[in-house]
Every structure is written in structure tokens, then in C-alpha cells.
C-alpha positions as CSV (number, residue, x, y, z in Angstrom):
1,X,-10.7,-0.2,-8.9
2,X,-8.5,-3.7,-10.1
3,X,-7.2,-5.6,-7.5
4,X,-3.6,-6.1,-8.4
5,X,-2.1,-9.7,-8.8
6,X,-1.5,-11.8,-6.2
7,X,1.6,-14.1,-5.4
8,X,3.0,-16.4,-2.8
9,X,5.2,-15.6,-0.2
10,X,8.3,-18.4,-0.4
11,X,7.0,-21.9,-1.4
12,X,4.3,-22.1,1.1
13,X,3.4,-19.0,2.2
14,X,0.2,-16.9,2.0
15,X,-0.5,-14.9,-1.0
16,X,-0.1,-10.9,-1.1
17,X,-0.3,-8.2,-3.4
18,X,2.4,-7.6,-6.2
19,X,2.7,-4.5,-3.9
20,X,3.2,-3.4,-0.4
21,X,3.2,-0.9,1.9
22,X,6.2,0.4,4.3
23,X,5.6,2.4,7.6
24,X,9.5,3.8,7.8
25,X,9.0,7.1,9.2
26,X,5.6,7.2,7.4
27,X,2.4,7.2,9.3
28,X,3.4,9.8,11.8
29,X,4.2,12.4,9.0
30,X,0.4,12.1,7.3
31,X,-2.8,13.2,8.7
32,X,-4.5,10.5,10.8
33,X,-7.7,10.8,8.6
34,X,-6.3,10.4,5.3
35,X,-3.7,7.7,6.7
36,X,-6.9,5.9,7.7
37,X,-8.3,6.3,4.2
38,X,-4.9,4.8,2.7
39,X,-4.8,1.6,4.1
40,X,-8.3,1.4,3.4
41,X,-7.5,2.0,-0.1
42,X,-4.6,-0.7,-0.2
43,X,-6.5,-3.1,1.1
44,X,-9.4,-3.1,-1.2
45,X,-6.7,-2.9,-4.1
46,X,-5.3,-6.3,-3.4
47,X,-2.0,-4.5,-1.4
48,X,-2.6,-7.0,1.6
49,X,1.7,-7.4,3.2
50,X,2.1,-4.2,5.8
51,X,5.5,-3.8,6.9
52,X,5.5,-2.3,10.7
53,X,8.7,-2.5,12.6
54,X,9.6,-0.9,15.4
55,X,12.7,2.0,14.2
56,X,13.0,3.5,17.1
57,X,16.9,3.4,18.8
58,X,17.9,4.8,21.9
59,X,18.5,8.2,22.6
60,X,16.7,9.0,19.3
61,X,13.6,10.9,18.9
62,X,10.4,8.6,19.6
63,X,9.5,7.1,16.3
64,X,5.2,6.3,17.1
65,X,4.5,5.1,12.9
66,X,3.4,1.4,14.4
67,X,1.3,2.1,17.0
68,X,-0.4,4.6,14.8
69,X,-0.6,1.5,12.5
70,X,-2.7,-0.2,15.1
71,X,-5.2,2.5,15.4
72,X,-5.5,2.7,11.5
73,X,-6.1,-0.5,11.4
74,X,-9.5,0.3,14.0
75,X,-10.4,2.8,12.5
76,X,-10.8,1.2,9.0
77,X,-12.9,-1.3,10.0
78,X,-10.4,-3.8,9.8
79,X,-10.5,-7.7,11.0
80,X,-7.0,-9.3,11.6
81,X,-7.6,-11.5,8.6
82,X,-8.0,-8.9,6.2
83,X,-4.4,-8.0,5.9
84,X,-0.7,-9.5,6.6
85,X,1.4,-7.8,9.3
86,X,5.4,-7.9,8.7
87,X,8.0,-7.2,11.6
88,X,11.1,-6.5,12.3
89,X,13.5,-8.7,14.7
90,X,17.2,-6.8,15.1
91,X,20.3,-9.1,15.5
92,X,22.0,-6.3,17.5
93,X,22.8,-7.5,21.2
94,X,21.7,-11.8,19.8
95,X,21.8,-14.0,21.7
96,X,22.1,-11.9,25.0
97,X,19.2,-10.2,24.3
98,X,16.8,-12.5,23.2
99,X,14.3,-12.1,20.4
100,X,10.7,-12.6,22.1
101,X,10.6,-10.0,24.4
102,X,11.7,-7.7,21.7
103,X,9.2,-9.3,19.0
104,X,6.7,-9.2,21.7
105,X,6.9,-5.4,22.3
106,X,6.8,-5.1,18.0
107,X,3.2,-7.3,18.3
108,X,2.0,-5.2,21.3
109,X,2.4,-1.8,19.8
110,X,1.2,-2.4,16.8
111,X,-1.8,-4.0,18.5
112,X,-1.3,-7.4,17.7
113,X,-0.9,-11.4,18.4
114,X,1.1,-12.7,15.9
115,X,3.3,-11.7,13.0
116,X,2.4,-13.3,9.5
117,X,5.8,-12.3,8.5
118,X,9.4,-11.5,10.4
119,X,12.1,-10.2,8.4
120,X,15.6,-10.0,10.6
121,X,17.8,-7.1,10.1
122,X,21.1,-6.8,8.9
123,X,23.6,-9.8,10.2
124,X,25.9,-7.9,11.1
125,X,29.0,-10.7,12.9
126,X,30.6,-13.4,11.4
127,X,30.2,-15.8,14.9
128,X,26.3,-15.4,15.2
129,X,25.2,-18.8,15.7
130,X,23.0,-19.5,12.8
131,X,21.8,-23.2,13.6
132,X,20.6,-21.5,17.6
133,X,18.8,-18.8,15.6
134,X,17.1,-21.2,13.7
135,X,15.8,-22.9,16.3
136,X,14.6,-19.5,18.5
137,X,12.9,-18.2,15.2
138,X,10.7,-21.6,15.3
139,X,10.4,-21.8,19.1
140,X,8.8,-18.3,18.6
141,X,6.3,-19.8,16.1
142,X,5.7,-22.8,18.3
143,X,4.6,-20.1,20.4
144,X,2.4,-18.8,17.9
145,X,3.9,-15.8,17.4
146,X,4.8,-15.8,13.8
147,X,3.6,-17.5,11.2
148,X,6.7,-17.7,8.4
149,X,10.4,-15.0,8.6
150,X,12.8,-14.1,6.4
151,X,15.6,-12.0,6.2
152,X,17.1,-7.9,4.9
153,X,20.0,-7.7,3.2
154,X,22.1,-11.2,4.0
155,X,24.0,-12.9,1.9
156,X,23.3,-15.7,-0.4
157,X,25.7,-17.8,1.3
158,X,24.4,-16.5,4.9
159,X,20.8,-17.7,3.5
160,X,21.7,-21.0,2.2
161,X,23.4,-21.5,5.7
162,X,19.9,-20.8,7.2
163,X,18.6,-23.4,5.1
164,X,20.4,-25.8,5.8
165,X,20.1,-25.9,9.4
166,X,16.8,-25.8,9.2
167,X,16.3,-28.2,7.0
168,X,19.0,-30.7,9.0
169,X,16.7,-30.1,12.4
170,X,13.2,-30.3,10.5
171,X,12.3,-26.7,11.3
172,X,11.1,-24.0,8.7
173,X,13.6,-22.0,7.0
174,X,13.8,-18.7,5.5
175,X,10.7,-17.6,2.7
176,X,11.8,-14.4,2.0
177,X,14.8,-12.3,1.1
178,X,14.5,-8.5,1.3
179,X,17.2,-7.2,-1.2
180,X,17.4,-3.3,-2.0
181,X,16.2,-3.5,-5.2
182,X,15.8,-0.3,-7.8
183,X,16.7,0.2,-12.0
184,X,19.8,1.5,-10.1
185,X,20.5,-1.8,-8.0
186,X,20.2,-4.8,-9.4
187,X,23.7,-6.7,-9.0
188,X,22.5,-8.5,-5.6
189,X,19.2,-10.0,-6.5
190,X,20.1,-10.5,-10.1
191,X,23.5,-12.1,-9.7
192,X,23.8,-15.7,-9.8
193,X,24.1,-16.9,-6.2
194,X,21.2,-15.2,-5.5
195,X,19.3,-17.2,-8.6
196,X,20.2,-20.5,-7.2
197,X,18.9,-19.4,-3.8
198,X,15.4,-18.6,-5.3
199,X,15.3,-21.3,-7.6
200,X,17.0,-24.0,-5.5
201,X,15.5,-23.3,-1.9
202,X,12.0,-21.5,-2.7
203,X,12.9,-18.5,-1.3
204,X,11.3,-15.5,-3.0
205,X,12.2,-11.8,-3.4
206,X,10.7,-8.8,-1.5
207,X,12.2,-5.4,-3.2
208,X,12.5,-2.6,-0.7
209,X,14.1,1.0,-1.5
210,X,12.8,0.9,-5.1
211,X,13.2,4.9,-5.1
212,X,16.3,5.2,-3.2
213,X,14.8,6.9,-0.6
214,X,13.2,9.6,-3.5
215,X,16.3,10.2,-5.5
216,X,15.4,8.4,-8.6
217,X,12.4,10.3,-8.3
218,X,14.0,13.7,-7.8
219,X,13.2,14.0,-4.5
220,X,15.6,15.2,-1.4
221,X,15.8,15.3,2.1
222,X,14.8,12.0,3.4
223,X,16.4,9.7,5.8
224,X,17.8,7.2,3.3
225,X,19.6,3.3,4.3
226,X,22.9,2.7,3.9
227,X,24.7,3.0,0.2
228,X,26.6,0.0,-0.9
229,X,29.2,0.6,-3.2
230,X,29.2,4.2,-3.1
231,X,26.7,4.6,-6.2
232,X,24.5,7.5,-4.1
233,X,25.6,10.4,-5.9
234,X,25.2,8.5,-9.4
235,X,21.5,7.3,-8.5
236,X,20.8,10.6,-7.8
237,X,22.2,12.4,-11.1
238,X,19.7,9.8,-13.0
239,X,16.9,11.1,-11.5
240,X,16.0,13.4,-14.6
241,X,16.9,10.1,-17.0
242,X,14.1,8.0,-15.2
243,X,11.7,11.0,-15.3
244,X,12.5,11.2,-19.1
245,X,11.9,7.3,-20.0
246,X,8.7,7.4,-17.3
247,X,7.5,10.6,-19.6
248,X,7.9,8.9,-22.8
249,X,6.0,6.0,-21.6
250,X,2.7,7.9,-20.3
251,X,4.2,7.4,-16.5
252,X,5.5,8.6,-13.7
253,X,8.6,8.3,-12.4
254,X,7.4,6.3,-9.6
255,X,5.0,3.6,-11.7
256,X,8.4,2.9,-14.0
257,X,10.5,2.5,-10.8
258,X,7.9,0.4,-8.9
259,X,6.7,-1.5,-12.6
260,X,10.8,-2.3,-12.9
261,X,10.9,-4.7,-9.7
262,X,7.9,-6.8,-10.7
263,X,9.5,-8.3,-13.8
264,X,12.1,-10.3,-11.3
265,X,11.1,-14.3,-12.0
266,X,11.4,-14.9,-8.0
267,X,9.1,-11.5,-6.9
268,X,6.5,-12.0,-4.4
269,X,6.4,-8.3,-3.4
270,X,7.6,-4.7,-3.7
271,X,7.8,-2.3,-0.5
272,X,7.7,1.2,-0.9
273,X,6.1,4.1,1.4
274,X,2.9,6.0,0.5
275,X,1.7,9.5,2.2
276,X,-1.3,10.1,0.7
277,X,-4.0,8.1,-0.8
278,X,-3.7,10.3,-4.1
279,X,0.1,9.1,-4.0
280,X,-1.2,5.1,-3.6
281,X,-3.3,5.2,-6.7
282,X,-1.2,6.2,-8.8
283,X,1.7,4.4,-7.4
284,X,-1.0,0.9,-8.4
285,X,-0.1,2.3,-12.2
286,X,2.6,0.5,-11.7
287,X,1.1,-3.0,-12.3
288,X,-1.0,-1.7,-15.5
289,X,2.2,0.1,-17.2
290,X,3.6,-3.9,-16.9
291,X,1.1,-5.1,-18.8
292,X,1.3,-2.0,-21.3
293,X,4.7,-2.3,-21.8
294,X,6.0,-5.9,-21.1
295,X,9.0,-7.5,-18.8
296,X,11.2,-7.5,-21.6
297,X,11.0,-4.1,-22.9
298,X,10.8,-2.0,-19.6
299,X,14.1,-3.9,-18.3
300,X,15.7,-2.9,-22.2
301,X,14.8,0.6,-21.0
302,X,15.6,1.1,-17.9
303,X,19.5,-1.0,-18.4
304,X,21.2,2.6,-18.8
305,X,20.3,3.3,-15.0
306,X,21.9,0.8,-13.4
307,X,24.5,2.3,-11.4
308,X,25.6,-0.6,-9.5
309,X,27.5,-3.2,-12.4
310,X,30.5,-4.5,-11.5
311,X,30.7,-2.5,-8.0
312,X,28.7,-4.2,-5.7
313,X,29.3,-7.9,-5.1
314,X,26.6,-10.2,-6.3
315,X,26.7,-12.3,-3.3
316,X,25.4,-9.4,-1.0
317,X,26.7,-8.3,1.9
């Protein structure tokens, strides 16, 4: 098996795979067995960048998918070097409830030290003190642990602002923006403010809900993120359009979708969920129907499908 390309996370991050793997709701629907023989399969294809966040919210049913991630990890003969854990910090309750003890519960169930990689959730209030967060987020690497953070779904103007501050107190800023990123959404990380954020402040691009939660592959049924812009029902009647350009390529559905999100200039990295090691080779088709086909082409194709033009605004939420 071909180890699929490598790149850098921000500036002067680690490198990871051209893909990645997602836990959301994943490990704890798969037999432990075959999830074991997964990750094992990921890692020795070059996918290296595990996303493990803790989902659960109160009064909810007990979501286990990271801790089962820890013992995955065991039981695969793992070291901690051999692969890149991603977390979740949530900006719900900031600053009142303060972000170690929540990051430190993340790191303890999924049987860790340190994150290589925190992503924080949504920013959700206009009066969050960006400049204090700035300076938590780095006390917490001081502390050893993380190692580099980014952010899901802020704005351009929101990340610049994150910058900044960080830059004006000498602290590390943002590497990474995870932006919903699909042939059906595109107006967000290709719109202009978001190109002078990756090409101005070395921040680079981590696609997540490439499939729409399985709608652009067909698929129902699934707990699925929120819809900007109201395009839902249109991503979903396209579903038998991308099967029909995947077809006429040799593909699958799920390589063209996937293969789409690697031609962005500032990609590092594409998250998507796997539930079967079957599922996960194919899926690494993806990086070969790229070469096959070429940046330029596949985006020609897939243009038709892009259901969020002139609906959602470019500088993100």
C-alpha cells in the first residue's frame, strides 16, 4: 500500500497525511476488532492527524467514541509518536469555565498527555475576549498540553483578530482553520478573505464535512452539523449528479468528494469518518484519482455542484 502525501500543518507545524480521520459518532458504532484494524490501516497509509473530541452534552446520551479511541490505539500496537491526536476545546460557558480542566478531561479519556492539535469550536459572542484567549491557549502549551490550535468555522476577520494578538504579545497564533468544505461548499474557504488569511498569516485549511454528513453520497439518516445558508435540500438532490461524474471517472462517489478538497492551494488535511477498513481503502482512491485526473479538471467537473454561490458569505460566520 502507498503512503499518501504528506503536508504541514500551518507554517510550522508537523506534517500529516493529505487525509484524516474523524471519531464523530464513529468508533462506538463499528466492531472493536475491525475498528482496531482501521487505525492500523491509516496509520501505515500515511493518514497520521486523528480528530477525538469529546461530543458528549448534557442530558444527552453518553457518547464513549474517544475513550474507545484510547484503547484502539493499545490494541494496535501503537507508540504516542506514531500518530497526531486533535481535540476539541468548546467556547460555551469561556471564560467562566475555563479551558484546562475541560481540555484535561479530553487528554484523559482519550488516554493521553498532550494534544498535537486543538481546534476551538464555534465562536459563538461578539464580546469573547480574543487577546485573554490567546494567552490561555499558550499558557496551556506552556503547560505542555498542546503542542499547536486552531479554530472550526470562525470568521476570516475573527482569525486575523487572533493573529494579531498573538503576534502583538509574542505568543503562537492560529495554524489551522477548519472550514466545512464539500463540491457543494466552497464560498467560505475559496472566497477572498479567507485567501489573504492563508496566504498572508500561514494558516492552512483542514476540510471537514466533505460528504455532508452522506448526502452527496446518497446516504440518509445521520446526525449532520448545522446548514448555512439553507443549501441542505439542494446538496442532497445532487447526490445522483456526483454519483454520475464519480461513475464516469472510474470512482466512487466518495474518492471524487474526498479527491475535490485536496486541490485547495492552502490544504494541509481532509477529515472525514470511516467505519470499516474496506470503507478506508477505498476512501485512499481519493489521492490516486488526483493524480489521474488533475486539479484543474476535477474542479471543471465538479463546478455544477456547488450549491452554496452567492448565498453564504465568503467571510464565514
Amino acid at each position: 500500500m502507498t503512503a499518501i502525501p504528506q503536508r504541514r500543518i500551518g507554517g510550522n507545524g508537523p506534517l500529516t497525511g493529505v487525509l484524516s480521520l474523524g471519531s464523530w459518532h464513529t468508533y462506538d458504532r463499528m466492531d472493536f476488532g475491525e475498528a482496531v484494524r482501521m487505525l492500523r490501516t491509516a496509520v501505515d497509509a500515511g493518514i497520521t492527524l486523528f480528530d477525538v473530541g469529546v461530543y458528549g452534552l448534557p442530558g444527552a446520551t453518553p457518547v464513549f467514541t474517544d475513550v474507545l479511541f484510547s484503547a484502539m490505539v493499545r490494541a494496535a500496537g501503537l507508540r504516542r509518536d506514531d500518530y497526531l491526536l486533535s481535540s476539541k476545546l468548546w467556547l460555551e460557558g469561556y471564560p467562566e469555565r475555563e479551558l484546562r480542566p475541560q481540555l484535561e478531561n479530553a487528554l484523559f479519556r482519550a488516554g493521553v498527555d498532550h494534544a498535537d492539535l486543538v481546534v476551538l469550536g464555534d465562536l459563538r459572542r461578539d464580546d469573547t475576549d480574543l487577546d485573554a484567549l490567546v494567552r490561555d491557549l499558550a499558557a496551556l502549551r506552556e503547560a505542555g498540553l498542546l503542542r499547536h490550535w486552531g479554530v472550526n468555522n470562525w470568521s476570516a476577520t475573527a482569525i486575523r483578530a487572533l493573529h494579531d494578538f498573538a503576534e502583538a504579545d509574542g505568543l503562537p497564533g492560529p495554524v489551522i482553520a477548519q472550514l466545512k468544505h464539500s463540491v457543494a461548499r466552497r464560498s467560505i474557504p475559496d472566497g477572498a478573505p479567507f485567501a489573504s488569511v492563508f496566504g498572508e498569516l500561514g494558516v492552512t485549511l483542514q476540510s471537514s464535512d466533505v460528504f455532508e454528513g452522506g448526502l452527496l453520497l446518497g446516504k440518509t439518516g445521520r446526525q449532520i452539523g448545522r446548514d448555512p445558508g439553507g443549501v441542505r435540500a439542494a446538496i442532497t438532490a445532487s447526490a445522483p449528479e456526483v454519483d454520475r461524474i464519480a461513475t464516469a471517472l472510474g470512482a466512487t462517489p466518495a474518492q471524487l468528494c474526498l479527491a475535490f478538497t485536496l486541490t485547495h492551494p492552502a490544504h494541509t488535511t481532509t477529515l472525514f469518518g470511516a467505519t470499516s477498513t474496506a470503507q478506508l481503502r477505498e476512501n485512499l482512491g481519493a489521492v490516486d484519482l488526483l493524480d489521474r485526473v488533475g486539479a484543474d479538471r476535477l474542479r471543471e467537473l465538479v463546478e455544477p455542484l456547488r450549491a452554496d454561490r452567492g448565498v453564504v458569505d465568503p467571510e464565514g460566520p
